[in-house]
C-alpha positions, 0 to 999 in steps of 0.5 A: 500500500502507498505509504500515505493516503486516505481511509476508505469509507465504514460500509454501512452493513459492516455496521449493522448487527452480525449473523456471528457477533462475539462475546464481551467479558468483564475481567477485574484484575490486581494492579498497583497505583503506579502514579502514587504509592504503589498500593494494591489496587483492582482495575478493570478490562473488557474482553471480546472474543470472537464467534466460536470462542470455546475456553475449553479449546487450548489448541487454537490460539488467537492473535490479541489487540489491546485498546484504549480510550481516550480522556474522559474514558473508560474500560470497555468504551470500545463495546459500547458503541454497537456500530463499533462492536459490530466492525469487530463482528464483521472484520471476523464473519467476512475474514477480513482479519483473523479471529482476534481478542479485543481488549477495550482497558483503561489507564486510569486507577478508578475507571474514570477520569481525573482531569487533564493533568491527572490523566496525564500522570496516568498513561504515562504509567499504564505501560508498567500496569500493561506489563506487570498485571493486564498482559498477564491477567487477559493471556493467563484466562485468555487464548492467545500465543503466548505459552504462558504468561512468563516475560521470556513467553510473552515476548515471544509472541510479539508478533500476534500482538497489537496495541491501538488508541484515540486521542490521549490513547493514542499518546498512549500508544505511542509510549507503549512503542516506547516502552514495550516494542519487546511485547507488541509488533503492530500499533495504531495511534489515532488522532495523537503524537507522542509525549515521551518528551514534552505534553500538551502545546509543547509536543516536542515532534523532532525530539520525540521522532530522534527517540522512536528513530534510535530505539528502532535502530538500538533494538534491531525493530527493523530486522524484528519487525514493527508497524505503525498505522497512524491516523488523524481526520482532516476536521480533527480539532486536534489534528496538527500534532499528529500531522507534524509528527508524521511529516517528520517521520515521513522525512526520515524515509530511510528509517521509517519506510512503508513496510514500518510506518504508514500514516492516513487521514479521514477526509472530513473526520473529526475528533470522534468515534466515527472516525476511529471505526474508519481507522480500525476498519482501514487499519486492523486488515493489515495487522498479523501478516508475514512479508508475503501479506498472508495472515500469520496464523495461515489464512493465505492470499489467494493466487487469483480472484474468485467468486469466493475472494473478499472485496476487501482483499481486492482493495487491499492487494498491494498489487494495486497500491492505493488506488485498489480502494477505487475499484469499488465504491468509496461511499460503501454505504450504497453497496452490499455483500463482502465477496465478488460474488455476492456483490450488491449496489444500489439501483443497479440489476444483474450484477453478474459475479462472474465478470465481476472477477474476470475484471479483478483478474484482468486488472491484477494480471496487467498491474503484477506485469507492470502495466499502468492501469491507473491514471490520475487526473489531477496533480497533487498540488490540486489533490491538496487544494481539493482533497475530494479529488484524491478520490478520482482516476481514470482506469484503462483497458488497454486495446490495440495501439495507436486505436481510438478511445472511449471514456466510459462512466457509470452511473450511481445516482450522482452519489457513488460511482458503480464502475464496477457493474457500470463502466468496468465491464463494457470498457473490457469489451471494448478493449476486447474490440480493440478500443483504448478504453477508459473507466472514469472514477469521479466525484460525487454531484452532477457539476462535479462529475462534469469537470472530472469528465472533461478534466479526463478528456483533457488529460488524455488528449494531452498525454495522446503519445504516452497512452498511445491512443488516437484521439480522433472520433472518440466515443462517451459512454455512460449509464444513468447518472454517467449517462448524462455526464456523457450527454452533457459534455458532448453537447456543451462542451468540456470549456464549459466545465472548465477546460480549454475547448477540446473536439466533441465526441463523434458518439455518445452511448447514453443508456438508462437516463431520464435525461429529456432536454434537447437542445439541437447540439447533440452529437450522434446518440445511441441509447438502450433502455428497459420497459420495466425501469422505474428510474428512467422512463423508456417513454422519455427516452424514446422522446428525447431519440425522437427529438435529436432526429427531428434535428437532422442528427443520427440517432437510436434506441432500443428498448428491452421489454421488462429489463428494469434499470441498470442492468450493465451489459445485459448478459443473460437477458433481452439486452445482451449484444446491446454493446455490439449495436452501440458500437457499430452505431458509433464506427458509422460516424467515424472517419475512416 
């Protein structure tokens, strides 16, 4: 994965409740007032195992994830929150991690805060309470990897070991990188830097990181092994701390390469629990994993794509490095199903599963064999001005060499974008074909889509000779929302949506839209349609293919009885071979 970048959005079935929940336990245990005296005190903990959990099983052991508030918390506070409980169910239930304890501790004595400053003196302590008394007392009732609770056992099993935490649980995660290195090999400081030297409005980063930087090269971590994934949000009141330190690390890039430390933001996440779900879902897949990205305790990395691979291993493949999260909707929230195969969006009908993987196949075959697949649309310095864009790109199937292009765009209600189901799968047709075709990835809202389209159009006239593609009588193409992307911009224009003036489309290919205006512009227009779609009249569509004729320009629809909306190529239906006819309507406006 790149080294730096944005988290992916929670989807919202990861949010509801699980067919396979775990269980949360309530563990009391003996520890010391380190910050005082030293008297025996009692602390508490919250335990999750996973489903199928048997105390009575000793043989199968569990990799465990200690976490921790931030101030003003409490034990457990990571259980509390339902959606949050949830995550864990669904990381489990859809493989996304293996089975793992989740510990939800405190470093405060009494279980509730003491002020700021009081907090302070406590974490900076917990990491005694962690080695003495928690680490025991969870490992000794618990299965985890350690044979047993002695010091030499319990580092031993470094590597099935994680520790995580918000805010002041961050800073807190910090210091147990500090500190516990010997016990703990993944962490994951949320919104917070580290305070070994210095505290609150005195942070100290380049002191702090010279520490972290000497520690990792005096305890051999490099060759032993360590990550880091930390994460702030962009609206984060207190986000700069974390920022600082990360551009220092990220500067000692010798030290602190992608393997060791990666550091992600939120885009548009505050200081809240909705933010630390999108990290612990971006960043626990990526916990317990050997140099060949298999899961430690041997769920491997399949060798190719089938109906039965999670989407969340496709977006995570290193293969594809950060733009993998593109391939299938950012905005989770309007797709369903964890698998290729049993794969769900909204609005959209016969989704077929098997050109589902034939795609994430055929992309990771050409990104294994060093093909560029991905393209960006937009500089970085664009990306920073609007970080929306980040979330864009033009994905290319690559045909024959010096052929024409076509750009095509899937629909999704200008909320999401379906590529997946709606652009993928006829922009691989295409190149089958022998066009260079493109599959745009665009931001959310209808003028926004539009000046990603034309800022693509204008992107690969512009870098013609790199692609090497034939810029003359190209073709949009587009369904539903992208439909009228590739209406708009053949009848206006990419200079009214904020590019220099670029020749128009020979064709557009406009499928599935309720797009009725007209206004004698158009370029030559083919669409198809079913009678059953509830979205996108065929009536309208038929009076806007009527209209575009009226005009002396060529045009065509066809209707499909009883095909609802969305329904891609067709495959399988009234509609199949439609793409064949589209093109062949296309090839008769194009010079020869």
């Amino acid at each position: 994965m790149e080294q730096t970048g944005y988290t992916t959005a929670v989807p919202s079935s990861y949010k509801a409740a699980s067919d396979h929940p775990g269980t949360v336990t309530r563990l009391d245990y003996d520890s010391k007032d380190y910050v005082r005296n030293g008297a025996p005190i009692t602390k508490t903990a919250y335990v999750y195992t996973p489903y199928g959990y048997d105390e009575n099983d000793e043989e199968t052991r569990y990799n465990i994830i200690y976490l921790m508030h931030g101030w003003g918390g409490h034990a457990g506070e990571y259980f509390e929150y339902t959606s949050t409980k949830n995550v864990f169910d669904h990381l489990i239930e859809n493989g996304d991690i293996p089975p793992a304890i989740i510990v939800s501790a405190t470093f405060y004595n009494d279980n509730s805060d003491t002020g700021f400053s009081g907090s302070i003196a406590e974490f900076r302590q917990f990491h005694r309470d962690f080695e003495e008394n928690l680490m025991p007392a969870v490992e000794g009732r618990f299965h985890t990897y350690a044979k047993s609770v002695s010091d030499e056992d319990l580092k031993a099993s470094r590597d099935h070991r994680a520790f995580g935490g918000f805010s002041l649980g961050s800073v807190t995660t910090w210091l147990q990188f500090c500190y516990d290195t010997d016990y703990i090999r993944y962490f994951l400081p949320m919104s917070g830097s580290c305070w070994y030297y210095g505290t609150y409005g005195d942070f100290q980063i380049e002191r702090n990181v010279d520490f972290i930087e000497q520690l990792v090269k005096d305890n051999g971590l490099d060759e032993r092994g360590y990550f880091i994934y930390h994460a702030v949000g962009t609206n984060d009141a207190v986000k700069s701390q974390s920022i600082d330190m990360a551009e220092e690390m990220l500067e000692r890039s010798d030290v602190f390469t992608p393997e060791h430390y990666v550091f992600y933001q939120k885009g548009g996440g505050y200081h809240d629990f909705d933010a630390v779900q999108e990290y612990l879902y971006n960043a626990l897949p990526l916990f317990f994993r050997d140099g060949n990205d298999s899961f430690l305790n041997g769920k491997e990395t399949e060798a190719s794509y089938s109906t039965e691979t999670l989407i969340r291993d496709v977006q995570n493949d290193p293969v594809f490095g950060d733009y993998g999260r593109l391939i299938f909707p950012v905005n989770g929230g309007y797709m369903s199903g964890s698998t290729l195969g049993n794969l769900g969006l909204t609005w959209y009908n016969y989704i077929d599963p098997d050109k589902t993987v034939e795609i994430c196949n055929y992309m990771r075959d050409h990104a294994e064999s060093g093909d560029t697949i991905f393209y960006d649309i937009y500089t970085e310095d664009e990306k920073q001005a609007d970080p929306a864009k980040r979330d864009t790109g033009l994905f290319f199937f690559k045909g024959e060499t010096g052929a024409r292009f076509a750009i095509v765009n899937a629909g999704g209600g200008f909320a999401y974008v379906g590529a997946i189901h709606d652009s993928f799968p006829h922009a691989l047709e295409l190149s089958k074909m022998g066009y260079n075709a493109f599959a745009l990835i665009y931001r959310p809202g209808a003028q926004t889509a539009c000046e990603d389209l034309a800022s693509a159009i204008a992107f690969i006239f512009e870098h013609a000779e790199e692609l090497e593609v034939d810029t003359s009588d190209y073709s949009l193409w587009g369904g539903s929302a992208g439909a009228r992307m590739a209406a708009w911009l053949g009848t206006y224009g990419t200079e009214n949506f904020g590019e220099d003036a670029y020749p128009r489309p020979a064709a557009v290919i406009v499928n599935y839209t309720g797009l009725s205006e007209v206004t004698g512009y158009e370029p030559p227009t083919y669409s198809a349609v079913g009678t059953s779609d509830g979205i996108a009249s065929y009536r309208t569509m038929e009076r806007r293919i009527q209209a575009i004729q009226a005009n002396g320009t060529d045009a065509m629809i066809e209707v499909f009885q009883g095909l609802p909306h969305g329904f891609g190529l067709g495959t399988g239906t009234a509609a199949e071979g439609w793409i064949e006819n589209a093109v062949t309507f296309g090839e008769r406006h194009m010079k020869q």
